[in-house]
N, C-alpha and C positions, 0 to 999 in steps of 0.2 A: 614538338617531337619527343618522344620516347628516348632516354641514351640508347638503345640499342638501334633507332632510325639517324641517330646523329651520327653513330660509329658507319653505318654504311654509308650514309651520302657525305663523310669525310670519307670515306676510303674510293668511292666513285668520284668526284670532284678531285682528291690529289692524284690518282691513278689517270684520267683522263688529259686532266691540264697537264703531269708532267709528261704524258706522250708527248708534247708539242718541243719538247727540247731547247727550249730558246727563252732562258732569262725574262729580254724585254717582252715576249709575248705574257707568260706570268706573271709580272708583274702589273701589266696592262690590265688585264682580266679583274686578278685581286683587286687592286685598286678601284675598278669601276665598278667594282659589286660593294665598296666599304670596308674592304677587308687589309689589314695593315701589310707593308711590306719594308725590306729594311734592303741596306747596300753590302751589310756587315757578314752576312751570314755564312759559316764555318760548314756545310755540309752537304746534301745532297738534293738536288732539287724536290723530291717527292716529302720529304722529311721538313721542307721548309713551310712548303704547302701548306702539308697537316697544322705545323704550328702556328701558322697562319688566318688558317680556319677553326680549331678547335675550342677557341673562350668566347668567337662571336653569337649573335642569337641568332635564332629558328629562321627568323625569315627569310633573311642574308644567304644562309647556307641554302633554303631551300632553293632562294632565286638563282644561286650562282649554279646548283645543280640541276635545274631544270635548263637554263641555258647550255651549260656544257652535255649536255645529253639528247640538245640538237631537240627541244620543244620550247624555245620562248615563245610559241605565239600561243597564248592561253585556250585555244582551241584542241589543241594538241594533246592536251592530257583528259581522258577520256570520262577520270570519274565526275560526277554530277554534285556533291557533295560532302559531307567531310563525315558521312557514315561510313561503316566499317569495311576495307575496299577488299574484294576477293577477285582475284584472277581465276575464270575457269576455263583451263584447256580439254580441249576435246577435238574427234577425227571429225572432218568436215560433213561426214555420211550422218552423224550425231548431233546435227547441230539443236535439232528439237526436242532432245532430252536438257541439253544444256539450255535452253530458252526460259524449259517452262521449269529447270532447279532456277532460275537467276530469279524468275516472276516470282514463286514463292518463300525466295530467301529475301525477299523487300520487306517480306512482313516484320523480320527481325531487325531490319536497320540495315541490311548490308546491300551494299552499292556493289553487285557482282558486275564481271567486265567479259563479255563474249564478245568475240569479236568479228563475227560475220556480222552484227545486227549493231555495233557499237561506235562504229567507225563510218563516218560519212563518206561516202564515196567519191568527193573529191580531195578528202583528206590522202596522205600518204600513209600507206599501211603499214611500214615496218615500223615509221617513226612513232604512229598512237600504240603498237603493241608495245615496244621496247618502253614506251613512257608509262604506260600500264604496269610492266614488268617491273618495273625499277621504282614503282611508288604505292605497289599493292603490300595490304597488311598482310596477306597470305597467298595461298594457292592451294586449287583442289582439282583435280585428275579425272575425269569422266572415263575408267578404262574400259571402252571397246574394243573389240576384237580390232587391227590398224593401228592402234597407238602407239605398239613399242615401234614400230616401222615408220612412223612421222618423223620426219627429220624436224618436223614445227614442234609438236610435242614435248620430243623426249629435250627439244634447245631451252622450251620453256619450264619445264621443270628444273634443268640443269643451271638455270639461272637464279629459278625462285631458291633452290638449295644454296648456288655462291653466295646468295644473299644470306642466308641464316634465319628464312623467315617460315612459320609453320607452310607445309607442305603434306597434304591430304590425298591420300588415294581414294575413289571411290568405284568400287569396285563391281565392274557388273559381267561380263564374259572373259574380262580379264584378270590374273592375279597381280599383283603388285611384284619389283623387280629391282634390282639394285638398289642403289641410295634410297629411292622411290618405295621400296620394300619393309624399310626398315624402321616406319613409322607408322602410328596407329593410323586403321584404313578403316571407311565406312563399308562394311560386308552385304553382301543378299544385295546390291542396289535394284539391280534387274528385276526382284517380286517385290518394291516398295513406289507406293505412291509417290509423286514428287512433293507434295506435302511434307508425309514422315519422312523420306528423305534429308530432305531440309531441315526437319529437324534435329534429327542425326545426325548432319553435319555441323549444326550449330551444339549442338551438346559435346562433341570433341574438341570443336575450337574452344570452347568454354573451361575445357581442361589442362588446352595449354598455356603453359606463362607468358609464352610469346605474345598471344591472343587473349586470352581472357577479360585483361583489363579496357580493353579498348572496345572488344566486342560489347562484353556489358553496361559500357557507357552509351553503345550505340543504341542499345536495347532501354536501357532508361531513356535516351530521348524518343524514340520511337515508343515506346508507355506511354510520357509525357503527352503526346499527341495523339494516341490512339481514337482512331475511326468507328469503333464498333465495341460493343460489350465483350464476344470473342474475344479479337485483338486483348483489351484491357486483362480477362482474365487469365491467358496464356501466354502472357507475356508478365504480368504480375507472378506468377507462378513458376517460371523458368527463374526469373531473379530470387525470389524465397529461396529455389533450391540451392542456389547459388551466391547466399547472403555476403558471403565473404569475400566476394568479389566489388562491395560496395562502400561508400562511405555516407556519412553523417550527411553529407551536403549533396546528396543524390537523394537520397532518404527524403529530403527538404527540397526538393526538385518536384519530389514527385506530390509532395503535397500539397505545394503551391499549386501544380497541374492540374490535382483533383478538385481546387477550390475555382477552376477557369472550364473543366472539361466536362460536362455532364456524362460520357461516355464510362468515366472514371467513375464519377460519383455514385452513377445508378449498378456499376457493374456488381456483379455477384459476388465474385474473389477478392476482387481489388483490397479492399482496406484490410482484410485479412491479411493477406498476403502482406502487403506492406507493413502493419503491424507488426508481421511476424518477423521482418528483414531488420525493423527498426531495435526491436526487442534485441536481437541478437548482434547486432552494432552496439548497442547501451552494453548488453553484459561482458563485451570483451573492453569495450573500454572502461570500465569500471562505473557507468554514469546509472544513477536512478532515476528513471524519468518521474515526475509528478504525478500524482494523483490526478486522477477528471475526477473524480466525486466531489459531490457538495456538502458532504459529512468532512466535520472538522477531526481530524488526526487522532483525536483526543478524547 
């Protein structure tokens, strides 16, 4: 986890369990997830919590928060893998704009979550959106005409905000509006392909700090395995413009890749482009990389 994904699912996990007001239940819980608890303590029960849970690692917290948020049964949480997760809400009249932005946001790595198509239908439905909600990297707003009037909508946006987590309008007959207003919005969606769409939305996430780092790791692994020469060199390309969002051992990620992917190897851009990300990794960290020539220095 990210400190900023630690500070919320400690603030969900202590805010939750001290609903339950009851000592030995708290203590119960804590303890069965490995989490220390003592007899001694001088204070408040939400405040015990926290200190309870705050030095443990990642995975502890993750389990105890997905239990207390009423989804242990690993079905329950809707994303597919640990690509970069986007909640898209949208009016149910909509649902086929948000299909085919979700289909072409895969090609960058991102595991979008709609959820007329995402949730098995004997699953329970408030419990896989709320699990969505509470563990998506982001959220982006498909505004249709009905949206400020969805009581589902305007809940699910006002959660992805309690979170503190980037939050996108996408803006197509509708303007953007309160909280919701007050952040950068993808404009014109209504005359854009879902394509360029998609990538529109992926070039703003890419700008913010919430997102950025995590998106473009998503995106070097989906590089990493690209399918097709395309893929390779547009997605090679979005990371050059975006060098600085990378390190050394991504860099080296991908070259391994190209030494296993012929996709890689034969594409047009590819080694360009990575050259050019590596290049500018070396000159901030102060590194010269070696000569390839066979001429001696000298």
């Amino acid at each position: 986890m990210q400190p900023g994904q630690r500070v919320d699912a400690i603030r969900r996990v202590a805010t939750r369990l001290a609903s339950t007001d009851d000592w030995l239940e708290v203590d119960l819980v804590l303890e069965q997830f490995g989490f220390p608890t003592t007899d001694f303590w001088q204070g408040d029960m939400r405040s015990y919590i926290v200190d309870s849970l705050k030095d443990e690692d990642d995975d502890k917290l993750a389990a105890i928060d997905q239990y207390l948020m009423g989804h242990s049964r690993p079905g329950d949480v809707p994303w597919e893998d640990e690509r970069f997760r986007l909640f898209l809400t949208h009016v149910a009249t909509q649902k086929q704009a948000a299909h085919e932005l979700k289909s072409n946001l895969r090609f960058y790595g991102v595991d979008a979550f709609v959820a007329h198509e995402d949730i098995q239908p004997a699953k329970e439905w408030l419990v896989v959106v709320e699990s969505a909600l509470h563990s998506c990297d982001a959220l982006a707003g498909l505004l249709h005409k009905g949206f400020r009037a969805s009581d589902w909508c305007d809940q699910e946006v006002g959660i992805a905000l309690g979170r503190r987590v980037a939050v996108v309008p996408i803006q197509f007959d509708l303007l953007p509006y309160g909280f919701f207003g007050s952040v950068q919005a993808v404009k014109n969606a209504a005359i854009q392909e879902p394509g360029t769409l998609a990538l529109n939305l992926i070039n703003v996430l890419l700008k913010d700090k919430r997102t950025s780092e995590k998106l473009a790791g998503a995106i070097v692994d989906e590089l990493a395995g690209a399918t097709s020469f395309d893929q390779a060199n547009r997605l090679s390309r979005i990371l050059a413009q975006n060098a600085a969002l990378l390190s050394k051992e991504q860099t080296e990620q991908l070259r391994k890749a190209e030494r296993e992917n012929d996709q890689l190897q034969r594409s047009y851009d590819f080694d360009k482009h990575l050259s050019s990300i590596e290049a500018k990794i070396d000159a901030t960290s102060g590194f010269s990389r070696p000569s390839t020539s066979d001429e001696a220095p000298f």
